[in-house]
C-alpha positions in Angstrom: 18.2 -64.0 62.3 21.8 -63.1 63.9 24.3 -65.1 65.0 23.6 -65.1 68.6 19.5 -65.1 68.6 20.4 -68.7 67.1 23.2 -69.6 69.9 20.5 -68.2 72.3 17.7 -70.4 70.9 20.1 -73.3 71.1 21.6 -73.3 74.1 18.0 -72.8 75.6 17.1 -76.3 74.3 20.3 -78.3 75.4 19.0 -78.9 78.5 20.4 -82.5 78.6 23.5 -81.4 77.4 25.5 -79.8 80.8 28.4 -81.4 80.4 29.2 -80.4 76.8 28.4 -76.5 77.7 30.6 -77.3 80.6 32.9 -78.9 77.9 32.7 -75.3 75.5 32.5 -73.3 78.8 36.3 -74.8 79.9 38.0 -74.8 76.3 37.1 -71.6 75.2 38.3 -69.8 78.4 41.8 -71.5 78.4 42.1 -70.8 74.8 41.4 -67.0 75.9 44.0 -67.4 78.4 46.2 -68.8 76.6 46.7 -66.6 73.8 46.5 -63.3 76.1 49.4 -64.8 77.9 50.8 -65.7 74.5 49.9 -62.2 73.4 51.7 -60.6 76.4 55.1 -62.3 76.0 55.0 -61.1 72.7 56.7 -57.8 71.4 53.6 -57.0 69.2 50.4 -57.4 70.9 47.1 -58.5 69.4 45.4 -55.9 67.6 42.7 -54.0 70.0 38.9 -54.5 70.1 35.6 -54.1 72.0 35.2 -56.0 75.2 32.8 -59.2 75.1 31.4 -61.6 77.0 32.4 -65.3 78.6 32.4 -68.0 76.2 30.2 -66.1 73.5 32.6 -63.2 73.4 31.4 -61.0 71.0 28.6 -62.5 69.2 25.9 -61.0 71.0 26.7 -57.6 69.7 27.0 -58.5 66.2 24.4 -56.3 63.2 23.2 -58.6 60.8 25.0 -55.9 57.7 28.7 -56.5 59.0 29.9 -54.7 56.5 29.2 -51.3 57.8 28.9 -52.9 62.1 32.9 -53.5 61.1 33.1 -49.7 59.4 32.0 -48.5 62.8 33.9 -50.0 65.0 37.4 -49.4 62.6 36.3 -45.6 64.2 36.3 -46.8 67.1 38.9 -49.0 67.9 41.8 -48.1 64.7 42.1 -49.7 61.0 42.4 -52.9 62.6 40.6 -54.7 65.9 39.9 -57.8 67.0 37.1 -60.0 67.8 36.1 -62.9 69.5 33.0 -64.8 67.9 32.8 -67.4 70.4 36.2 -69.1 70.2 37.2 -68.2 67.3 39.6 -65.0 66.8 38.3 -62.2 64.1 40.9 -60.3 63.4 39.0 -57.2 60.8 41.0 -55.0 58.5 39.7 -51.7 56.9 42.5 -50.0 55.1 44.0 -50.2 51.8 47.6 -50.4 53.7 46.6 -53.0 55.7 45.6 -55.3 53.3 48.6 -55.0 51.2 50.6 -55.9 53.8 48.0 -59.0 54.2 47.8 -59.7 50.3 50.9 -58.7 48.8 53.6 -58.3 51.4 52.7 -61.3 53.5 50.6 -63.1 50.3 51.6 -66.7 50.6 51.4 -66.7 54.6 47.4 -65.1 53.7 46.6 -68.2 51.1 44.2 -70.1 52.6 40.8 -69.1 53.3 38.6 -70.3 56.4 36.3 -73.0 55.6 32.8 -73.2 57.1 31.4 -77.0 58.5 28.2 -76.2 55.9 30.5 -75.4 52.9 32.7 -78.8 53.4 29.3 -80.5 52.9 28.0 -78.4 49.8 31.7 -78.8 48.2 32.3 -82.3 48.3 34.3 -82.3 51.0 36.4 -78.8 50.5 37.8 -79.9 47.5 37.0 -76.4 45.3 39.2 -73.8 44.2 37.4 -71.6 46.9 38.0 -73.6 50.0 40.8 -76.0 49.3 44.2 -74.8 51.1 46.8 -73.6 49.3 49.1 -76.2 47.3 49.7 -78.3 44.2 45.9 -79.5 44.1 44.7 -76.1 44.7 47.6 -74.3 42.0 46.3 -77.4 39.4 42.9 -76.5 39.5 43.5 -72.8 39.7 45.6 -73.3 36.4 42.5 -75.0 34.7 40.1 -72.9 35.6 41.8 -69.6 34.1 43.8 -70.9 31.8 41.2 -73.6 30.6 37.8 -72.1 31.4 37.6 -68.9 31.5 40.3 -67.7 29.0 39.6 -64.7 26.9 39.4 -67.4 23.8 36.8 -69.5 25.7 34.8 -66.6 26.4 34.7 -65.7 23.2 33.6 -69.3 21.8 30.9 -69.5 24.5 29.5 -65.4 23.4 26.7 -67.5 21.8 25.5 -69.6 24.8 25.4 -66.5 26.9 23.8 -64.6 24.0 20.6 -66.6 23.8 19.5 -65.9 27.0 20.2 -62.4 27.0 17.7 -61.6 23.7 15.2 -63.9 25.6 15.3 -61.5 28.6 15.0 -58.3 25.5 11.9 -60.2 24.1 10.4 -61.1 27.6 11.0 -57.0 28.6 9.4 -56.0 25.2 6.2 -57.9 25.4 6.1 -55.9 29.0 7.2 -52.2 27.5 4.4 -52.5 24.8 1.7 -52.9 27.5 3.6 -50.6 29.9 3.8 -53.1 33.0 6.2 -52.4 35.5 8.7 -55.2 35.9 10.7 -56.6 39.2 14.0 -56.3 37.9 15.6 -58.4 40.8 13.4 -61.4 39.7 14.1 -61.0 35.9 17.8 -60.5 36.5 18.1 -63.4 38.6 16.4 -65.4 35.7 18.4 -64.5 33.5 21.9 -65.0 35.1 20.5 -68.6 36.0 20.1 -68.8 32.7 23.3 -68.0 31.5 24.9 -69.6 34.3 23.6 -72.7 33.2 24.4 -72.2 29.5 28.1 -71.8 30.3 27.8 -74.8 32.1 26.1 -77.0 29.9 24.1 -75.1 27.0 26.0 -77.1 24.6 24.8 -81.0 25.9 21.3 -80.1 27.1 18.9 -79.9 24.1 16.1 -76.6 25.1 13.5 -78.5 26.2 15.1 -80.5 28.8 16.9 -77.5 29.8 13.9 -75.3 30.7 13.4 -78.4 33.3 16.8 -79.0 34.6 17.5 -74.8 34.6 14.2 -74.5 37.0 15.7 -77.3 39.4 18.7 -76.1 39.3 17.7 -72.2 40.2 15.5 -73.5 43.1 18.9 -75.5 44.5 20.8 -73.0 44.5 18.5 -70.8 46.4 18.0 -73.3 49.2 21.9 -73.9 49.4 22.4 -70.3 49.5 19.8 -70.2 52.5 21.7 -72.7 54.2 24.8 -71.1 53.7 23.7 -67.8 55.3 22.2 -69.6 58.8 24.6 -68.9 61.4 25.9 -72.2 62.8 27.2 -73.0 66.2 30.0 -75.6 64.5 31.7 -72.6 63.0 31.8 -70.3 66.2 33.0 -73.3 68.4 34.9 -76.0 66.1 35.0 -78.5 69.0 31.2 -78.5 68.6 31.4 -79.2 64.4 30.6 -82.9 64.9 27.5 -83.1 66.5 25.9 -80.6 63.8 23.7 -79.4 67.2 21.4 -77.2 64.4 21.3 -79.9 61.9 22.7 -77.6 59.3 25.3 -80.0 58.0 22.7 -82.8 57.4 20.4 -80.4 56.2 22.7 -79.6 53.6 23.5 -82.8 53.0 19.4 -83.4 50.5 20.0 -80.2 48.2 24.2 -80.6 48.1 22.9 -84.5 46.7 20.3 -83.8 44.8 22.4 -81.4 42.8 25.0 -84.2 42.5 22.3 -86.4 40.9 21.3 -83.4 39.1 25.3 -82.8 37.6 25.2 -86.6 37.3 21.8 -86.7 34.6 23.6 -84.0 32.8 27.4 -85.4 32.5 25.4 -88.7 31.9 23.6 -87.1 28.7 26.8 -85.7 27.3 28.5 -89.0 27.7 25.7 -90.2 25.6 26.6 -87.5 22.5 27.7 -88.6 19.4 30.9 -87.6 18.2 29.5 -84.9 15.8 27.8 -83.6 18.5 30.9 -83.4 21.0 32.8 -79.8 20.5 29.7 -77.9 19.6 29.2 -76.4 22.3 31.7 -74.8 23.9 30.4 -75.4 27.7 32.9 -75.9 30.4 31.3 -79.7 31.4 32.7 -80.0 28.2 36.0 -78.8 28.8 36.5 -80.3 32.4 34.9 -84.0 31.0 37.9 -83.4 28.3 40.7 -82.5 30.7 39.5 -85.2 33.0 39.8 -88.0 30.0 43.7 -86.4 28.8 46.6 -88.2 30.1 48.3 -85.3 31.3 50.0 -85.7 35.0 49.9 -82.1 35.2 45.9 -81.5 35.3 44.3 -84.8 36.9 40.8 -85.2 37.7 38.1 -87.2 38.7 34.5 -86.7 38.8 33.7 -85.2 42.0 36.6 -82.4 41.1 34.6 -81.4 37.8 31.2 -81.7 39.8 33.1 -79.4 42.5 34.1 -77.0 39.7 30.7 -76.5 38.4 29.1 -76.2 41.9 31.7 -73.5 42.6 31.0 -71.6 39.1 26.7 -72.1 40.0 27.3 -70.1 43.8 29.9 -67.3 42.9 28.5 -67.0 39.1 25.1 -66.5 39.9 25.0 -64.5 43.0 28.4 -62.1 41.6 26.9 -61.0 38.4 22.9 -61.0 39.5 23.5 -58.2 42.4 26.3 -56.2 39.9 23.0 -55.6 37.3 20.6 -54.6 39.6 22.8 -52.2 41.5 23.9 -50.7 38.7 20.5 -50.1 36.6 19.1 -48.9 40.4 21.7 -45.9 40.1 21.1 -45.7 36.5 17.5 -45.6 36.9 17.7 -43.2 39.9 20.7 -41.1 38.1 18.9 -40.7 34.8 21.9 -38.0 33.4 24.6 -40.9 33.8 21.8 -43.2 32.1 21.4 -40.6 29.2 25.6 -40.7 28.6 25.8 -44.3 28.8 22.7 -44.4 25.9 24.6 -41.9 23.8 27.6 -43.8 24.2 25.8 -47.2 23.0 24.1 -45.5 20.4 27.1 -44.0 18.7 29.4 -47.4 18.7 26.4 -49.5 18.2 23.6 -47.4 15.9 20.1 -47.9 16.4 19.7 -50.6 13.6 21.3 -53.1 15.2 21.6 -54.9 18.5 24.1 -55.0 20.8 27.0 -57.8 20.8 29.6 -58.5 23.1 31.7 -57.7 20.7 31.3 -53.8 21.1 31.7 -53.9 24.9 35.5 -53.0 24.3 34.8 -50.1 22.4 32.1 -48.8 25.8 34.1 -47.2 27.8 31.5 -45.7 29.8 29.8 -48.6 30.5 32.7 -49.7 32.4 33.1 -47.3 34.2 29.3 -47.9 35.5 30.3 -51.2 36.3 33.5 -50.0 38.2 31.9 -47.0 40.2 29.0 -50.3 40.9 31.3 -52.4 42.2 33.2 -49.4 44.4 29.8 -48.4 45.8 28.4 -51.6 46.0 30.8 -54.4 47.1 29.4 -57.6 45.9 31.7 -59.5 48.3 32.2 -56.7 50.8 34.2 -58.2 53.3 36.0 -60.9 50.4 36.5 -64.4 51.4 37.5 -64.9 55.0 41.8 -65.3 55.4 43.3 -68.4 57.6 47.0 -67.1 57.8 49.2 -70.0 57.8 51.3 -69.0 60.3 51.8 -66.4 62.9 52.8 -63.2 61.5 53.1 -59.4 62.2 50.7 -57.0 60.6 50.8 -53.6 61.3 52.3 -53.8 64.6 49.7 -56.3 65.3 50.3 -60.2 66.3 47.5 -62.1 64.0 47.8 -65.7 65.2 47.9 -68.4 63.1 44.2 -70.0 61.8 42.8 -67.0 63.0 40.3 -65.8 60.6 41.5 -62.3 58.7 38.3 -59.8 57.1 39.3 -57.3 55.1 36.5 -55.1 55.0 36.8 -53.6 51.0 33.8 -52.2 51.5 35.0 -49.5 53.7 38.0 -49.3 51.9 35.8 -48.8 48.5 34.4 -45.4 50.8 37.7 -44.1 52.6 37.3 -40.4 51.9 40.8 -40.0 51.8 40.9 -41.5 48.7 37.8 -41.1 47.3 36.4 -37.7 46.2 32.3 -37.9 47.3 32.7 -41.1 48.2 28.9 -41.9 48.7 28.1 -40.3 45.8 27.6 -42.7 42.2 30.2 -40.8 39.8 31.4 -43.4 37.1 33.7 -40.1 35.6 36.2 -41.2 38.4 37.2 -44.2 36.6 37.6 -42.5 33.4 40.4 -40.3 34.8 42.2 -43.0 36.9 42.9 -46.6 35.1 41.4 -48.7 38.1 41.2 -52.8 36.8 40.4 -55.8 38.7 43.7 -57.1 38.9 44.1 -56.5 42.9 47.2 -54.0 42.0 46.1 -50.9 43.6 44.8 -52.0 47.2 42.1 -48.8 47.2 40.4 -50.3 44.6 39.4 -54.5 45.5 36.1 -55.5 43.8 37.6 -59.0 43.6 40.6 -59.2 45.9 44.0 -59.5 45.4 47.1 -61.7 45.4 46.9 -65.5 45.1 43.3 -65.8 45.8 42.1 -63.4 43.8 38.6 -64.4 42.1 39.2 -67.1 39.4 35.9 -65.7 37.4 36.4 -62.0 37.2 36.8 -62.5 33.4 33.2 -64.1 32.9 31.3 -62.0 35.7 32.7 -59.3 33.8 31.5 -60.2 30.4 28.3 -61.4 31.6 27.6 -57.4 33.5 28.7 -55.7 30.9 27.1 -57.1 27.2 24.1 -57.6 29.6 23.8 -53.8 31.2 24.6 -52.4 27.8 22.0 -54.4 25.9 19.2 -52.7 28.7 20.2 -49.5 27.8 20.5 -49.7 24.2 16.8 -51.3 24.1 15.2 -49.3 26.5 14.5 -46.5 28.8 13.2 -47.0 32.7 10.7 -45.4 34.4 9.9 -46.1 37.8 5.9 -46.8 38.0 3.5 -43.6 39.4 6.5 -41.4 40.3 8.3 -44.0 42.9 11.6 -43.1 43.9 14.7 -45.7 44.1 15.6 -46.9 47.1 19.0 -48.5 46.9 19.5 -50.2 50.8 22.1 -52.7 51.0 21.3 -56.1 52.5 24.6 -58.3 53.9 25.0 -62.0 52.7 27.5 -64.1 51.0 27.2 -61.3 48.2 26.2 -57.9 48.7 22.3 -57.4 47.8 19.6 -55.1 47.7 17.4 -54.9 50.4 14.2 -54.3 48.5 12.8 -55.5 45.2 14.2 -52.8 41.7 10.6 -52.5 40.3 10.5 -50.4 37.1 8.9 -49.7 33.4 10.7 -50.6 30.1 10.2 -48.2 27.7 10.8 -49.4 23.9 13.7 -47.2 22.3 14.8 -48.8 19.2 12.0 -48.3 16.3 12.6 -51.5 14.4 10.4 -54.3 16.0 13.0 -57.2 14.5 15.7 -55.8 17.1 13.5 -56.9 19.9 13.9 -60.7 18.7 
């Protein structure tokens, strides 16, 4: 549904509400008037845009895949425009230039990122890495979670958590390849990231049984947050509107967000419960944050709803990042069978055939990351990143962007400027093997995960969790699609990047030896 069939449906049913449309009518036309008045005394103006409409401005021409709506109108109206989505100011980038000036020039002024009345709710009140603005809270946590969590030593002690679900994916695949069933890969994949989300998590405190239970709650709450996540809401196009929740969207979220919290709670409860012996064994970040929370140290202080905020935060961007990464990149693999076939040879030669694949050959695959960069170019997971509230009023480009207006930068269509890109539509991992491209944010034609201060915290563990996973596919099997099908890779827009259609396909057993498949 778009933004503005649910304003439409809405407004239709206020009947008794004149005076608060009156209200939203008034506001929003004096804050027009008084930033183009603003704008106009101004030596830079505000960037251009396409013409909208009283009060709604221009949320009745919005496409639901705003990714490549945005692309189009960059032709139209220059590398940077302007739009008004009700009252609030859009202000779209779409070039690499751009956004350094954004993320590196003008960094700190860039640091905080809009914040949606639905997300407050789901994040205990804004207090995640994700949402929270820019300071010492936000720098503290920010410190914990790379430096704590998701160091390269803590990724390697937690290799085992993430391995167990991986070879229960291999043996689930397997018992399908030796009756030749085709497979919804979307479905499996999404399984299986749940899984290891939720081994990260907490693989070392929840004994398997339980955790089968608590993994299938936990997989069906974050879909329904996700869902609520995605509705377009009236309190975020007209913030004078946020605290009557008119679509119920806020108390809606209010039963998954707490349920969830009762879930975290049953969990932190149980590891309370461990024995000493017990404690250390696992290697999951409740773990870790319960530990840090419980030191004495003034410079990383923490209470329960901040470790219950960092594991809701690592459940939504984990998940969704890493999910959509796999299944785009075995959907050109399986549709680009020669760049399947190098990748194989590759696995096979650092790996053999006698053995399985650990993450400890992943550094030794160059190929293979490669796929994963030419993925990520193609297919932005987070296309348009995480929404920018500049601080302050600044000058970009010879543009005026007012303060708390809220920045895109669309890295999509940076990902497919043809200036830069040879072929850009074309899937051609060899690029990166001739270029060293990383996601570090330093070269601004090339942002997977941003850049700058606000940069993805999890980079390190989505790209662990992509790589062992796609390798271990192709090292135990080859793909057919079923009766000839062809691949049809059609993006679908969302919080992350997805396809639009189900990746249904054959697994084919490669490796002789039956134990490998265990």
């Amino acid at each position: 549904m778009t933004a503005i069939s649910s304003l439409t449906k809405l407004l239709s049913c206020m009947q008794g509400l004149d005076y608060v449309l009156l209200v939203i009518t008034l506001s929003t036309l004096s804050w027009y008037t008084w930033l183009y008045i603003k704008s106009k005394r101004q030596s830079h103006p505000l960037p251009p845009g396409p013409c909208g409409l009283p009060v709604v401005g221009n949320l009745p021409f919005l496409k639901p895949e705003l990714h490549t709506y945005f692309h189009g109108l960059a032709k139209e109206h220059g590398p940077i425009f302007k739009l008004w989505l009700g009252a609030k100011l859009v202000i779209v980038v779409n070039s690499s230039e751009l956004a350094r000036e954004i993320l590196k020039t003008n960094d700190v002024i860039f640091a905080n990122h809009d914040v949606s009345a639905v997300g407050v709710v789901n994040m205990y009140g804004g207090i995640d890495i994700a949402l929270l603005p820019y300071g010492p809270k936000w720098r503290m946590l920010r410190k914990i979670c790379v430096n704590r969590l998701l160091s390269n030593s803590r990724m390697d002690a937690s290799a085992s958590l993430r391995r167990v679900e991986t070879r229960r994916t291999v043996r689930y695949l397997a018992d399908q390849a030796r009756v030749g069933s085709p497979v919804n890969l979307g479905e499996i994949f999404s399984r299986m990231i749940s899984n290891v989300m939720t081994q990260m998590l907490w693989g070392g405190t929840v004994e398997e049984e339980e955790r089968e239970i608590i993994g299938a709650e936990f997989s069906e709450l974050v879909t329904e947050i996700t869902d609520l996540l995605l509705k377009p809401n009236v309190s975020d196009f007209f913030p004078v509107l946020s605290r009557f929740d008119l679509q119920g969207l806020a108390k809606r979220m209010q039963g998954p967000t707490e349920r969830m919290d009762r879930l975290f709670d049953r969990v932190i409860n149980k590891h309370l419960g461990m024995d000493r012996e017990s404690e250390g064994k696992g290697n999951d970040f409740l773990e870790v944050l319960l530990k840090i929370k419980n030191e004495n140290d003034e410079n990383a202080i923490l209470d329960m709803n901040d470790v219950k905020a960092m594991l809701m935060e690592m459940v939504l961007a984990g998940t969704d990042s890493s999910l959509h990464v796999i299944q785009f990149a075995m959907a050109e693999l399986i549709k680009n069978q020669d760049i399947m076939k190098i990748a194989q040879q590759e696995i096979d030669d650092v790996v053999g055939k006698h053995k399985v694949v650990e993450e400890s050959h992943i550094p030794k695959l160059p190929y293979i990351l490669a796929i994963m960069k030419e993925t990520l170019r193609l297919h932005t997971v987070s296309p348009l990143l995480l929404p920018h509230r500049p601080s302050q009023t600044t000058v970009v480009g010879g543009f005026t962007i007012p303060k708390d207006s809220n920045v895109f930068i669309n890295a999509w269509a940076i990902h497919r400027n043809p200036d830069v890109w040879e072929n850009p539509q074309e899937f051609n991992p060899d690029r990166f093997l001739h270029k060293s491209y990383d996601f570090k944010g330093n070269d601004f034609t090339y942002l997977p995960f941003g850049s700058g201060r606000r940069i993805c915290a999890g980079t390190a563990m989505s790209e662990r969790a992509v790589l062992y996973n796609i390798a271990t596919l192709l090292h135990s099997f080859d793909w057919e699609l079923p009766n000839g099908e062809r691949v049809d890779i059609e993006e679908k827009f969302g919080i992350a990047l997805k396809m639009k259609n189900p990746l249904v396909a054959t697994p084919v057993l490669r490796l002789s030896d039956p134990n490998l498949y265990l």
